[in-house]
KEDOGU-231905 format. One record per residue (C-alpha): x, y negated, z negated. Coordinates in steps of 0.05 Angstrom, whole numbers. Layout:
BEGIN
<rec <X; Y; Z>> ...
END
This chain:
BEGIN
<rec <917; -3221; -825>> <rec <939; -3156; -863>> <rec <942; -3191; -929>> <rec <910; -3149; -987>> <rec <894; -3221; -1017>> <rec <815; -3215; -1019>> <rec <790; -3264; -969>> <rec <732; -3302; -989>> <rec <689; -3350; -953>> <rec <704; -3424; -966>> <rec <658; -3483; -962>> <rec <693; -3522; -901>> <rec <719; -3582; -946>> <rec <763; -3536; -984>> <rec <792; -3505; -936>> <rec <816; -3559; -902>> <rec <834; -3605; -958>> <rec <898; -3626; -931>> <rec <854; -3658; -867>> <rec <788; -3685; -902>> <rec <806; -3708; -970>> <rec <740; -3758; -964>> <rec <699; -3697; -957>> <rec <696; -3681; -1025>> <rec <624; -3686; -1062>> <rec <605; -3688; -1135>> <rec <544; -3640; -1117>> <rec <580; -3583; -1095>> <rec <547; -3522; -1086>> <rec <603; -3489; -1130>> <rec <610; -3532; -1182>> <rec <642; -3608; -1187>> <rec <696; -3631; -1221>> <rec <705; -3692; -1223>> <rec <759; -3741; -1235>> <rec <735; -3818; -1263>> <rec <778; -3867; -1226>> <rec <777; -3912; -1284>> <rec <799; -3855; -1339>> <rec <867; -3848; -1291>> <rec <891; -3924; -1279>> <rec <948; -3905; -1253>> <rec <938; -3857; -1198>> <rec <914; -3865; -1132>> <rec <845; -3857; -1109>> <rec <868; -3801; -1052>> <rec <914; -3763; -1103>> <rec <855; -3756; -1145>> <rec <811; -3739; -1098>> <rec <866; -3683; -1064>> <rec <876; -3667; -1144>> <rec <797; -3657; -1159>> <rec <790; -3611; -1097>> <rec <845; -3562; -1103>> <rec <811; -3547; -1169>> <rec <740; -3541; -1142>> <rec <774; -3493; -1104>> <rec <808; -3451; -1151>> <rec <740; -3459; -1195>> <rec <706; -3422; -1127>> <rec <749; -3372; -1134>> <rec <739; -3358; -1207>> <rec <672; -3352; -1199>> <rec <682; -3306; -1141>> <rec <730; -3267; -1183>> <rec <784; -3277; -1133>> <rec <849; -3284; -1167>> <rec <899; -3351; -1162>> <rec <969; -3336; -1130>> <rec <1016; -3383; -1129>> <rec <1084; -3371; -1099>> <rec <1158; -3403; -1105>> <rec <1187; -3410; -1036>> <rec <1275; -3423; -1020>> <rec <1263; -3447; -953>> <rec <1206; -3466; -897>> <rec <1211; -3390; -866>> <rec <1189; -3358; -937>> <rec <1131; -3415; -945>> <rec <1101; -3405; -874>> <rec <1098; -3327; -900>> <rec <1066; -3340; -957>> <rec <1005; -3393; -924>> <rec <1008; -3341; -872>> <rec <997; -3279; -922>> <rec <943; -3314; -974>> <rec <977; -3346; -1027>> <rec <937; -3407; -1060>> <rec <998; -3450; -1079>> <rec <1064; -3464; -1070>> <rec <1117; -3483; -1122>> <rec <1187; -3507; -1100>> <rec <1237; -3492; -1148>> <rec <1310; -3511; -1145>> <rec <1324; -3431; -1173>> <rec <1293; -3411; -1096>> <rec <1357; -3441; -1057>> <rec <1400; -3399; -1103>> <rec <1361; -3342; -1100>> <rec <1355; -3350; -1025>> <rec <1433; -3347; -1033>> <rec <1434; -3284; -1062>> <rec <1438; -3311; -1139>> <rec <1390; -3302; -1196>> <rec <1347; -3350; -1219>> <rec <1380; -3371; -1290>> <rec <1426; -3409; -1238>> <rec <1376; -3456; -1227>> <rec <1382; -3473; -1313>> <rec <1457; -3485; -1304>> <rec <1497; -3539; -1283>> <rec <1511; -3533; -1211>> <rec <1475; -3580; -1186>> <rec <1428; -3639; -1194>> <rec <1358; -3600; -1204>> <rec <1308; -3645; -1188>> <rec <1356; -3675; -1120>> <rec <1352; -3595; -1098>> <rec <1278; -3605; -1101>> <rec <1268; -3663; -1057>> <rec <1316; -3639; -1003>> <rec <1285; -3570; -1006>> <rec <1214; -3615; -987>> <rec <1245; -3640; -923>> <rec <1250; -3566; -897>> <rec <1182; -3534; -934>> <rec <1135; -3600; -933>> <rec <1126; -3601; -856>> <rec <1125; -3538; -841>> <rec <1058; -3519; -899>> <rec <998; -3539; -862>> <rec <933; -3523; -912>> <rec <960; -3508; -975>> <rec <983; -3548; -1039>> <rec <1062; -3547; -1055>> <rec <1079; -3571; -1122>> <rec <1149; -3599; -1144>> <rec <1184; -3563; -1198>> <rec <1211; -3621; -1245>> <rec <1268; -3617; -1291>> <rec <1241; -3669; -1347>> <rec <1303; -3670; -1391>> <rec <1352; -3698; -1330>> <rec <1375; -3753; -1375>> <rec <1389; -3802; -1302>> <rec <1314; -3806; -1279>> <rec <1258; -3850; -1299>> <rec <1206; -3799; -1302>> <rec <1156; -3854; -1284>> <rec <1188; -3870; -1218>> <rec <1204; -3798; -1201>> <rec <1139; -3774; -1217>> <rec <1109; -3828; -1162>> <rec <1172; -3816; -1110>> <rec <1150; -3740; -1112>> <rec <1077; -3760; -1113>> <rec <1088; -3802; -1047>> <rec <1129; -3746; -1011>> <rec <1081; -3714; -993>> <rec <1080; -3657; -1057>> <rec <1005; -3641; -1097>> <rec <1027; -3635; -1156>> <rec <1087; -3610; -1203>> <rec <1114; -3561; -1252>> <rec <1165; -3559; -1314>> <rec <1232; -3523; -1281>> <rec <1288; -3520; -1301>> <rec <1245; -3514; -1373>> <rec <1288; -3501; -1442>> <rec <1229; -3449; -1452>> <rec <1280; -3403; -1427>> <rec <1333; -3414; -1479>> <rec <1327; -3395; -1548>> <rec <1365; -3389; -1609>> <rec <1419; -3434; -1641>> <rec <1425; -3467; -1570>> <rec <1347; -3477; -1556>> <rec <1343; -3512; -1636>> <rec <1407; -3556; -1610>> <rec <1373; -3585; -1553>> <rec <1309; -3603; -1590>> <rec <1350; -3634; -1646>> <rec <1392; -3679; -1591>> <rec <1329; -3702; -1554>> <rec <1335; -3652; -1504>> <rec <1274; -3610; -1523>> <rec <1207; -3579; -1489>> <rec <1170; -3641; -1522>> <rec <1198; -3682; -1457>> <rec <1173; -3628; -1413>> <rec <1104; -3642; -1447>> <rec <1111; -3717; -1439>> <rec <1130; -3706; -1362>> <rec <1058; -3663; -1345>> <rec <1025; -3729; -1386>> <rec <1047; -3772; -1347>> <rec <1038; -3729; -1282>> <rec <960; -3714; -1308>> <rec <952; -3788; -1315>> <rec <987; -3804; -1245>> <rec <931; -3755; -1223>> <rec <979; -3699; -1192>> <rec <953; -3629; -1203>> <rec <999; -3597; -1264>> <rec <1010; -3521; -1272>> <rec <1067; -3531; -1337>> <rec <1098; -3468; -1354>> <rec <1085; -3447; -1440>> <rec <1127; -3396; -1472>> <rec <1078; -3386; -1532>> <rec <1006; -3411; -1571>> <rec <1037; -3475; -1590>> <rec <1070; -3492; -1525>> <rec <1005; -3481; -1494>> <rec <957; -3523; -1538>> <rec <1004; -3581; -1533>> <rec <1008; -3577; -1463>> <rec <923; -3572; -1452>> <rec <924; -3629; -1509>> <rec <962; -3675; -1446>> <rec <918; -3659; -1389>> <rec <949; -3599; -1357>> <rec <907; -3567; -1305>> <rec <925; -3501; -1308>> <rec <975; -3466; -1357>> <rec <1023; -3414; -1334>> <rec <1042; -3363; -1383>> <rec <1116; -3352; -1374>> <rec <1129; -3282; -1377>> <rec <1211; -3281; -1376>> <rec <1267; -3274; -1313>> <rec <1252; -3232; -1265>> <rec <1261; -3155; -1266>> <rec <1286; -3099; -1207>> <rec <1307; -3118; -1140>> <rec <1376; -3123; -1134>> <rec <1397; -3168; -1185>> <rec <1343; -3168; -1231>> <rec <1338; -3160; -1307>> <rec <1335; -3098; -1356>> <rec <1308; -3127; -1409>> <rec <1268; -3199; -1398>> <rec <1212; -3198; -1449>> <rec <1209; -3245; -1504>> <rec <1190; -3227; -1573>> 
END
């Protein structure tokens, strides 16, 4: 109610996803896509199926011309605002608790604390409380003391839809960003991470800073790719000058 998000009407199935994953059927009135159990032998028939009909319904909306938002929500408050005002998706980032703190978001790329832990405690306070929509988990993939493989299928069986690449080394550049790909700590573990997600069958929404980020990250599997645009400008502690070249 009062959202300016244009409202459009949605087959039943997809609206209520979250309730009826068995609902879903390959002759959809707006278009199928479907996901062969046998081509993902690793995920889960109901992940797939959850996976297959967020995107039927994010392929509705594209048809309808109705755009995708997806949001990044600090705490269970700000994601019963956003369901509540339209969004499409919700993204839990270990940057929201600092920014919900009063911080920017490049605090969530330094080391104060254990990234990807922020994330799953942050889950206990948003998961319950988001009824219809997807949340996605924002994974750092270069945190040197997880087994990607095992995270990937404790934040699959959390409850969370999908995931993202945060903290990302996207965001540095430079002598540093070269230093980190030359020590094993590049984006090409970030890419590795959505391949393993795509094949887990979690929906993936990685973040690419230019062409070539982007074609390696369709190349895995990636669902949807999120141009990343640079750190956030105004409000009261955002940046002058953000763009990248």
């Amino acid at each position: 109610k009062g959202s300016t998000h244009p409202q459009v009407a949605i087959p039943e199935s997809v609206e209520h996803f979250h309730e009826d994953l068995g609902s879903v059927s390959n002759k959809s009135s707006f278009g199928a896509i479907v996901y062969a159990l046998d081509e993902f032998p690793d995920a889960k028939p109901e992940t797939l199926k959850k996976t297959q009909l967020i995107l039927q319904q994010f392929k509705y909306q594209i048809d309808k011309g109705v755009p995708i938002i997806g949001a990044g929500a600090g705490t269970g408050i700000s994601a019963k605002c956003e369901e509540a005002g339209g969004v499409d998706l919700i993204v839990l980032y270990n940057s929201g608790r600092f920014r919900m703190a009063g911080r920017g978001s490049l605090a969530g790329l330094l080391p104060f604390v254990d990234a990807n832990a922020v994330v799953l405690d942050m889950a206990n306070e948003v998961l319950p409380v988001v009824k219809k929509l997807p949340v996605l988990a924002a994974v750092c993939a270069t945190d040197p003391f997880r087994r990607m493989d095992h995270f990937l299928k404790q934040v699959e069986s959390i409850g969370f839809s999908g995931v993202q690449n945060f903290p990302t080394v996207g965001l540095f550049d430079g002598n540093f960003r070269q230093n980190l790909e030359e020590t094993g700590m590049g984006y090409s573990l970030e890419v590795e991470t959505i391949k393993k997600a795509h094949k887990l069958g979690l929906l993936t929404t990685p973040y690419a800073f230019n062409q070539r980020e982007a074609i390696e990250m369709a190349k895995v599997g990636a669902d949807i790719i999120v141009a990343h645009m640079g750190l956030t400008t105004t409000g009261s502690i955002g940046a002058k000058n953000c763009c990248f070249p």
